[in-house]
N, C-alpha and C positions, 0 to 999 in steps of 0.2 A: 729644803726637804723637811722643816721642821713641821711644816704645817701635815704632815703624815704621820707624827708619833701618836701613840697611843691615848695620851691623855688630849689632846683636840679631838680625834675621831672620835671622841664618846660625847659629842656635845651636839648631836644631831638627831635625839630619839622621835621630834615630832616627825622629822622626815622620813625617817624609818618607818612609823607607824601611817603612814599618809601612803607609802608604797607598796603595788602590789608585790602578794606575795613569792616569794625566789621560788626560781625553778632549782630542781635536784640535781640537773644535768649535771652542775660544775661540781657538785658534793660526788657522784657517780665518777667523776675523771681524776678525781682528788689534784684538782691545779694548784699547785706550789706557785708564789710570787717570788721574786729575788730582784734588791736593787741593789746595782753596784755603782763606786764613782769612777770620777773619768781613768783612775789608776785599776780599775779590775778588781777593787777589793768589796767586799760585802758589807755594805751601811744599813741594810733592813732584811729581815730573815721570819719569814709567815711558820706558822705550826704544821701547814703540809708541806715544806722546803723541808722540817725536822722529819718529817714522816716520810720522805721522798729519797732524801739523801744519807737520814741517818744522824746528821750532827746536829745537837741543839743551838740555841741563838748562842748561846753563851762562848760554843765552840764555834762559829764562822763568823762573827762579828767581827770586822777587821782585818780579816786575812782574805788572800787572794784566793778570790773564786778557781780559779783556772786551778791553780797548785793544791787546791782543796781537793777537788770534785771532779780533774780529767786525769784517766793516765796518762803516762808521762810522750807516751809514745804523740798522742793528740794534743797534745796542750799547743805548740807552737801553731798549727792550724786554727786551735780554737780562739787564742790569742790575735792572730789575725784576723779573722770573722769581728771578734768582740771591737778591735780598731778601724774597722771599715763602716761598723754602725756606729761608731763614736765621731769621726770625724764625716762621714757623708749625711747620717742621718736617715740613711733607708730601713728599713724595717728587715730581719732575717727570721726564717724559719727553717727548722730541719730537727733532724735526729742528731742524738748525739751520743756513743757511750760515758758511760759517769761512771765512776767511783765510790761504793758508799762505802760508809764508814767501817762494815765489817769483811770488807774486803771483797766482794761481787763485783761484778757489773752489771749494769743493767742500762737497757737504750731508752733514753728519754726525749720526747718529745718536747723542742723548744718553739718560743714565740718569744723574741728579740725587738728590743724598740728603744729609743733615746726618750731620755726626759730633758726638762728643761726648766731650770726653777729660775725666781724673781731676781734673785741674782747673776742670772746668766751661767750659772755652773752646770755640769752636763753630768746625766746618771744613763745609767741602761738601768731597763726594765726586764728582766725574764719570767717569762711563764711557761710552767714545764709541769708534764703529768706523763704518768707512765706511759711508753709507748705501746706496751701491751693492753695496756685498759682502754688507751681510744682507740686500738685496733678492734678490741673487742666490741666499745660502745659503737665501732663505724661497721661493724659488721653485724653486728644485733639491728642496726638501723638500717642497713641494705636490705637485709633477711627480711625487715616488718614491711620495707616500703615493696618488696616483689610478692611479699605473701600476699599483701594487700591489691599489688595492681593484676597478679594472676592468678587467685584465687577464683575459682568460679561460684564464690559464696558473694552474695552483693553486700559491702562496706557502706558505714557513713559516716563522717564524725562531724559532730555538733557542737558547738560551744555552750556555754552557760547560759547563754539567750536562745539557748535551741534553733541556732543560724549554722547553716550548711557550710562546713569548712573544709572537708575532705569527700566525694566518690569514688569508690572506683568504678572500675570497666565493666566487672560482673554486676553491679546495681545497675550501672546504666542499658546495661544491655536487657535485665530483669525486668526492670520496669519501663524501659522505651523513653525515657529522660534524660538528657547530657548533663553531665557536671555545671557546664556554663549555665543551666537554667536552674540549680540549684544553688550552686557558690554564693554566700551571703545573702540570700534571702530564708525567713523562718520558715521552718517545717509544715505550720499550717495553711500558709501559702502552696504547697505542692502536693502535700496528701491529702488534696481534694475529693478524689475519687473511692476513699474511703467509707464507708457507711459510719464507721465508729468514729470518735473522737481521738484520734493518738496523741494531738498535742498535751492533753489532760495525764494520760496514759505516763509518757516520755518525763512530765514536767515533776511526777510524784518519783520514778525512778530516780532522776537527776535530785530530788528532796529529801529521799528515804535512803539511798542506795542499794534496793534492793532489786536485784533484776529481776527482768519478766525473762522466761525461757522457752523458746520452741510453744509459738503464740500459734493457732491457724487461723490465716487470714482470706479468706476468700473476695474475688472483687475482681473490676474490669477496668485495666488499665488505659489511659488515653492514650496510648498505641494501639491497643485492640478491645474496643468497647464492645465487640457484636461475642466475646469469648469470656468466661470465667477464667479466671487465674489462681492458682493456690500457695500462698507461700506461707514458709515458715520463721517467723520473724523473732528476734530476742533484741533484747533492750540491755546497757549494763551501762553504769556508769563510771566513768575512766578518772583516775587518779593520777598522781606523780606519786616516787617513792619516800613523800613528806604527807602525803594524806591530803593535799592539796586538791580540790577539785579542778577538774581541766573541761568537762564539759561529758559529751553522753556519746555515745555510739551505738549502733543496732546493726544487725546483720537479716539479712534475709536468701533465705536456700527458695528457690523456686522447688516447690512439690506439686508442680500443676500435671504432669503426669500422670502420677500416682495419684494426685484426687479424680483427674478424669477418669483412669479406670474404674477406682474406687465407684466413681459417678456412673458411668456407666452400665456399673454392674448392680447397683441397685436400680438404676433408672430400666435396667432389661428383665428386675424382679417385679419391680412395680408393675413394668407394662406388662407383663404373663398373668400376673394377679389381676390388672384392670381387665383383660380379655379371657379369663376364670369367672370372675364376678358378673362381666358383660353377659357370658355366657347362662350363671344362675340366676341373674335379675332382667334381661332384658327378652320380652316375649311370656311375662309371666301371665299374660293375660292374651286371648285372641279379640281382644281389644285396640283398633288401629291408633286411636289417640294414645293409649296409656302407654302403646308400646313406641311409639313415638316419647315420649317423653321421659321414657324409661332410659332409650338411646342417649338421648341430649343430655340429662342427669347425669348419668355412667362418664362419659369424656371432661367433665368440668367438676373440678376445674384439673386433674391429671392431668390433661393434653389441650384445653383450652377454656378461657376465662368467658368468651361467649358460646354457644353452640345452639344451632335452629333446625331444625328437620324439616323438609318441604317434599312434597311428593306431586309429580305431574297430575293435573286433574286426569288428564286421562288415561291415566294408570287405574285411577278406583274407577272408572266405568269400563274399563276392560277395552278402551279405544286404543288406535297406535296413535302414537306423539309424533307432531308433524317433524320434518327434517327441516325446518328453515320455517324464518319468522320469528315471530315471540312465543317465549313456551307460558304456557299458565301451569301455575304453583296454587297447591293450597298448602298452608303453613298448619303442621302439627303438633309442635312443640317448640318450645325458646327456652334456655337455660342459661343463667347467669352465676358467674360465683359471688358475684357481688355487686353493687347497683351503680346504673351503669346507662348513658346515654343510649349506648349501644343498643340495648336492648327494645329502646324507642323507635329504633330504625329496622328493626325485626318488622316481618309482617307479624299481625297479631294470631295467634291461634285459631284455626279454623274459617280466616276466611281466605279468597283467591286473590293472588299475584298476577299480574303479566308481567314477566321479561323480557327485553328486548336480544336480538339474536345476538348484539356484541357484549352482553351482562356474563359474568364468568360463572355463573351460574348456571346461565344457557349453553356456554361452551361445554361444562362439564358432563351434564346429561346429554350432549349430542354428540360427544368425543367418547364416552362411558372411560374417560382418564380421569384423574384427581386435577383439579389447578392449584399451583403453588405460586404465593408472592411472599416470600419471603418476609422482603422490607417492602410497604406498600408504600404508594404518593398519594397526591391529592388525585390525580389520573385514576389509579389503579382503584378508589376509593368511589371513584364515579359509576364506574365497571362494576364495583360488588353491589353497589347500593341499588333499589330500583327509581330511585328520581332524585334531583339533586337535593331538595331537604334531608334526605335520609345517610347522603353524601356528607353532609355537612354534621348533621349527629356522630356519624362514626368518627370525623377528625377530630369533633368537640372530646369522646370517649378516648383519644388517646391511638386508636388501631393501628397495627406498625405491622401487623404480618396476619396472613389470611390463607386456609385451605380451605378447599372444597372437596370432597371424594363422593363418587357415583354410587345409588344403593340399587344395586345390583341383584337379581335373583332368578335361578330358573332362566338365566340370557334374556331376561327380561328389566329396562332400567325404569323403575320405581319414582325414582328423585334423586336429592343429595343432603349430604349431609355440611352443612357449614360450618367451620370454625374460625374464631378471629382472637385473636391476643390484644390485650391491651397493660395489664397490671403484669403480666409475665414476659421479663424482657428479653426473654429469649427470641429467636424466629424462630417459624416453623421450620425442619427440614428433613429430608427424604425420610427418614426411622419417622419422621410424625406423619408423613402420609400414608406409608407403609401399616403404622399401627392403625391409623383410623380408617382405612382400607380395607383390613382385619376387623375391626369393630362394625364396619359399616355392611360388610358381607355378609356376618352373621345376625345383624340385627333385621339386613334387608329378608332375612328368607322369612324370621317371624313377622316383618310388615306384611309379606305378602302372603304368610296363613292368615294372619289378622283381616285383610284384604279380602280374599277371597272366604271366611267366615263370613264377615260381614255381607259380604254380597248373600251369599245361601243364607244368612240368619234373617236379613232382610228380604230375601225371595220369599221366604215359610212365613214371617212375620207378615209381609204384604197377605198370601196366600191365605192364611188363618185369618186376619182384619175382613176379608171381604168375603169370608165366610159367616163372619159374625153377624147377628141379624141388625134390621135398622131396630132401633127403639117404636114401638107402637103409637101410633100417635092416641091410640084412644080404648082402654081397657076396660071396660064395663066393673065398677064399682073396685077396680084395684088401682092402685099408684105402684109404679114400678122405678128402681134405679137399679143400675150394670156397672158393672169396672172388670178390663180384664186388662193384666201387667204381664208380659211376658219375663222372663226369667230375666238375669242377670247377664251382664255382658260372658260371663266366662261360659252359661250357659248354649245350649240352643232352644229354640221353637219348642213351645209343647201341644199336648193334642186340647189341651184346657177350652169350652166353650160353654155360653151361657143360650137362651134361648127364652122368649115369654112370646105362647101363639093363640092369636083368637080362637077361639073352638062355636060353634052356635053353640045359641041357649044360654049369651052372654057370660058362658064357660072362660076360663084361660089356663092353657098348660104352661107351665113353670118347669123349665129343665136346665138342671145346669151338669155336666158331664167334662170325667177327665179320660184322655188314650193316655195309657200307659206306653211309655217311650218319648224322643224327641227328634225334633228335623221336622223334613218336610214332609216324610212317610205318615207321620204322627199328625201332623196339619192335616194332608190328605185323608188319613183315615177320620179323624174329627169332621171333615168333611161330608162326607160319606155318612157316616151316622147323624149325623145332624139333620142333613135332609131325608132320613129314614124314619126318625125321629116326626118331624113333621108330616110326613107320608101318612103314619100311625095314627096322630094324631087328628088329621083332619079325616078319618073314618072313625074318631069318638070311642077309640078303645078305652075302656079304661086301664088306668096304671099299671098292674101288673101286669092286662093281658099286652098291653105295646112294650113292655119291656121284654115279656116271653118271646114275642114276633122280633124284636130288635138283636136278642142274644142267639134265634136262631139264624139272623141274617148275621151275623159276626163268622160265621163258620167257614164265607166266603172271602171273610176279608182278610190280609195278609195281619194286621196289626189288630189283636182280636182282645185283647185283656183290657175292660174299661167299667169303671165306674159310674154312674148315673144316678142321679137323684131326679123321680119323673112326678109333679105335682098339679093336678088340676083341682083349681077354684072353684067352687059356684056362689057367684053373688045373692041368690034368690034361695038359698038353703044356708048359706053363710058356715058353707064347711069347705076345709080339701082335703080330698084323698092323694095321700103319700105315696109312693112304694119306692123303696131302694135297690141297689142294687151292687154292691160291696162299698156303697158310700159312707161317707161321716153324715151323721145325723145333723138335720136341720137346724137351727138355735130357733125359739119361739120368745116372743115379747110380748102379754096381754099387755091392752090397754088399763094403763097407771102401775104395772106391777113391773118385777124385775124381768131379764132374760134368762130363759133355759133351754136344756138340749130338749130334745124332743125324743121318747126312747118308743122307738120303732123297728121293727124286723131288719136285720140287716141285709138280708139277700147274698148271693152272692156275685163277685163280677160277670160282667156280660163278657160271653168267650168262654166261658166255664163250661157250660151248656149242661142240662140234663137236671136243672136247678129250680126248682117251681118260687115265681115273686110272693109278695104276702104284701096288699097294704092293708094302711092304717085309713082312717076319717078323723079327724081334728075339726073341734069351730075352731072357726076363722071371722070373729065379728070386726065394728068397723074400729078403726082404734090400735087393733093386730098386728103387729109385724112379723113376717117372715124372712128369715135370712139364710140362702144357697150358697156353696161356697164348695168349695176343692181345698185338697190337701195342703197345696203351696200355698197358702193363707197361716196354717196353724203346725204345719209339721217341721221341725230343726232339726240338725244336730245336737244340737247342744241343751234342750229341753227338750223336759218328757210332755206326750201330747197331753195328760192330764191337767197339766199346767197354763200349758196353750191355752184350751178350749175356754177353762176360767176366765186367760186375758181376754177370749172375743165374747164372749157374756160379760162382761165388765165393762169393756168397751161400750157395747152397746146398749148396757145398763144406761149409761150414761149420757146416752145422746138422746134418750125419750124427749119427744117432743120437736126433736128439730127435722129438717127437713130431708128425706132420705138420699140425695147428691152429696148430703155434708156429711150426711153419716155412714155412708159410701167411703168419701174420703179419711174419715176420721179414724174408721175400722181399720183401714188401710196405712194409715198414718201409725198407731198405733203396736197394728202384730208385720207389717211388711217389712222386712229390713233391708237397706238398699243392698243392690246384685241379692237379690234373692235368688236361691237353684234351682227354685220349680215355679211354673207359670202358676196364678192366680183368677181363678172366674171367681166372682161377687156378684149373687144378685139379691135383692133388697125389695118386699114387696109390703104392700100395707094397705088394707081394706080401708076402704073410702067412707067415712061418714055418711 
């Protein structure tokens, strides 16, 4: 036994310092040693034997353990315990009451063993700690290991290399992971499905020891990738009661619940606001394109990353769409949130599609149902697309889920409206057909005001064009150019006409006149007076008397308030007489000089009646230009007509000498700003050399 005294044990510090470091456990149990010889008496005595029993080395050195430290009542049982592991050599455990020094007792937990030294002599070994403190350490360890395995908070413990040493039931259940796929492999190995980095995260915790607490982590676990998850995660790094690092632990509370609700009650603010918004910005024009892309814009990227709007061709010519066969599409709009093969596989804007009758497209406008694929295949991708290239763009973009909903109006189906996901890994489902259902209802009814606008803006517009006269092929000693622009899309028709008519006596009457109003009433009445107009004029009135006979013939017409500006040329006196008739005055341009108004009688409109005309005589030599024109040329909101008229004198300041098609154009280019509100006549004349 000598090789155990004091002064040898101290002759081992490289060992010491090469080991890892002690666990607290046995400091936490306070375990006493005691070696006795083969007679029961005490040869070696630890400083927790003195803390444990009471007597210092000084007092059990030598004396019989038993007679020390049992009463008296146990001593003989003890005594034979202590000779059955002396002579067998089995190992004992058990409780025992003791003795201390100040007269108590207290039950101690032993751990019984023979030694055996170089000489063959024989000791017992005892190891003893209170039996209340490892009751209490086995019961503080029961309590940790139940909190841990029925806890419905998910556990993890990590070691110093951030290797999975402990789950429980609630993690595994949390994130759809078994222990067995976790146990000894590192953390970044399995928190794959993360977006963040936690190994980084985890590794400064375990460095710094400062926890992360109640972290929110959103993410799709490899149990259920098609679902968002929400958990609540903390980080802390775990000690012994020496300050020892033992490794990291993190907890995680599922709150996918509560983030769902949460989610979904912004996700049902949003969509009220997208169909608030739908309702202020789509249809802001009876413009069929704009409103088309107005639709498409509004859902992207809110409810989807592509969207196309396609409407039956024969919907805009007001035919029925066959029941079977291929439907034709003309594509109105395409909207991306961001760039995107997809979008290559779009037909392009404005021209016609044919789909086949199995294309989900076709289904949708001959079903007037929404189609829903959720998660689409390479199949399903055949079906949306209209030929296989286009098939093959949507796989290359990523497309995993795909609606379609019917745009409906008036029981009449329009088109549809397409959506397709790629960057948003959600699928579509029922609330997204349902919302763009709702979007597509209310956009369909302004497609089809835009729709049929277009048709009547187009009817008046055709109707006014073929009103308009042809250009003359040959005007004795005048050069003439025309432009007439009808209003702006949010517009309609106006009564706006120009007119230049042979007269004998190598005469020409120059008329250019506006009806007051718009549509086709206003077309029709411009009509009407324009061939009244020439009636007059091929009997050689002069100006103000055919404007007299024209404002009496106004009394019959329903749309009777109009302006007219009536001028006939003569090349062989090289003058024209004027007369107005509540118009804006002519602009004039000698040859080499600037342009100006012309200040002439104004008259007043035709319709007025009871209004005697006044013209004027102006030369008109060669070199001259003259330039007729309507209100919607020079009158704004937003400027005063004083200003205006400056710009078209300035204008045409400026084009002297070119040829009057450009300066036609150029005047126009200039004062016309596109969707202008009021239709525009120009006419441009210029004595001949």
């Amino acid at each position: 036994m000598g090789t155990t005294d004091s002064s040898r044990a101290g002759h081992c510090p490289s060992v010491a310092g090469s080991a890892a470091p002690p666990s607290g456990l046995l400091d936490l149990l306070s375990v006493a040693a005691v070696v006795l010889n083969a007679q029961g008496r005490v040869v070696f005595w630890s400083p927790k034997a003195e803390d444990l029993f009471g007597y210092t080395a000084a007092e059990a050195l030598g004396r019989h353990a038993a007679r020390l430290t049992v009463h008296e009542k146990d001593r003989d049982a003890v005594i034979k315990l202590f000779a059955e592991v002396m002579e067998t050599g089995a190992d004992w455990a058990g409780a025992v009451p003791i003795r201390h020094k100040d007269g108590s007792t207290r039950l101690v937990e032993f751990r019984n063993m023979r030694l055996l030294d170089e000489l063959g002599d024989v000791y017992a070994l005892g190891l003893a700690a209170d039996q209340a403190a490892v009751e209490r350490v086995e019961r503080d360890a029961s309590l940790a290991v139940r909190l841990v395995s029925q806890s419905p908070i998910g556990l993890a413990i990590l070691d110093s290399d951030l290797r999975y040493v402990a789950v429980n039931p609630a993690l595994e259940r949390i994130t759809g992971q078994s222990a067995a796929d976790r146990l000894g492999r590192p953390v970044g190995e399995i928190l794959t499905f993360l977006d963040t980095n936690p190994e980084a995260r985890l590794r400064r915790v375990l460095e710094t020891g400062e926890s992360v607490v109640d972290r929110h982590i959103v993410c799709r676990p490899p149990a259920d990738p098609d679902h968002e998850h929400a958990w609540s995660v903390s980080y802390y790094r775990l000690e012994d009661s020496g300050g020892r690092v033992l490794g990291l632990a993190y907890s995680v509370i599922d709150v996918t619940e509560r983030h769902r609700a949460a989610a979904e009650a912004a996700q049902a603010r949003q969509r009220l606001a997208l169909i608030a918004q739908a309702s202020a910005c789509v249809g802001s024009t009876l413009d069929l394109e704009e409103t088309a892309r107005e639709l498409a814009d509004i859902v992207v990227p809110v409810l989807a990353d592509v969207a196309a709007v396609d409407v039956l061709d024969s919907a805009l010519d007001g035919r029925a769409a066959p029941h079977e066969g291929p439907a034709l599409f003309r594509a109105l709009a395409v909207s991306a949130a961001h760039p995107t093969e997809a979008v290559r596989a779009a037909d392009p804007p404005g021209g016609l599609a044919s789909y086949d009758s199995d294309r989900l497209i076709t289904r949708c406008v001959r079903t007037r149902e929404p189609v829903l694929v959720p998660r689409t295949t390479r199949q399903d991708l055949e079906r949306i697309a209209r030929h296989g290239e286009a098939a093959s763009l949507l796989a290359a973009a990523g497309v995993h889920s795909y609606l379609a909903v019917p745009l409906l109006a008036r029981g009449e189906v329009l088109g549809a409206l397409d959506l397709i996901r790629t960057e948003n890994p959600a699928p579509f489902d029922d609330d997204d057909a349902f919302l763009a259902l709702e979007l597509a209802a209310r956009a369909a009814v302004c497609i089809d005001n835009a729709r049929g606008y277009q048709a009547q803006r187009q009817a008046a517009l055709t109707l006014q064009r073929s009103m308009l006269p042809e250009r003359p092929s040959h005007l004795p000693g005048l050069e003439v150019a025309c432009r007439y622009q009808p209003a702006g899309v949010t517009s309609e028709i106006g009564g706006d006409w120009y007119d230049a008519i042979p007269l004998q006596g190598d005469r020409t009457a120059l008329v250019v006149g506006d009806v007051m109003g718009s549509g086709i009433k206003a077309a029709a009445t411009m009509g009407q007076l324009r061939s009244a107009v020439r009636a007059f004029a091929e009997l050689a009135l002069p100006p103000a008397e055919a404007l007299h006979h024209l404002d009496h013939l106004t009394e019959g017409v329903e749309q009777t308030i109009t302006t007219c500006v009536y001028c006939v040329y003569d090349p062989d006196q090289g003058q024209c007489e004027i007369c107005l008739a509540g118009h804006l005055p002519p602009a004039l341009m000698r040859h080499g000089h600037g342009a100006r108004l012309l200040d002439l009688p104004t008259g007043a409109p035709l319709g007025v009646g009871g209004v005697p005309f006044e013209s004027a005589t102006i030369p008109f030599r060669p070199g001259d230009v003259l330039v007729l024109y309507t209100d919607g040329l020079v009158e704004t909101r937003s400027e005063p007509i004083d200003a205006r008229l400056d710009t078209l004198l300035d204008a045409l300041t400026t084009t002297r000498g070119h040829d009057l098609e450009g300066t036609c154009d150029r005047i126009l280019e200039i004062l016309r700003s596109p969707g202008g509100e009021d239709d525009v006549a120009l006419l441009i004349a210029r004595a001949r050399t």
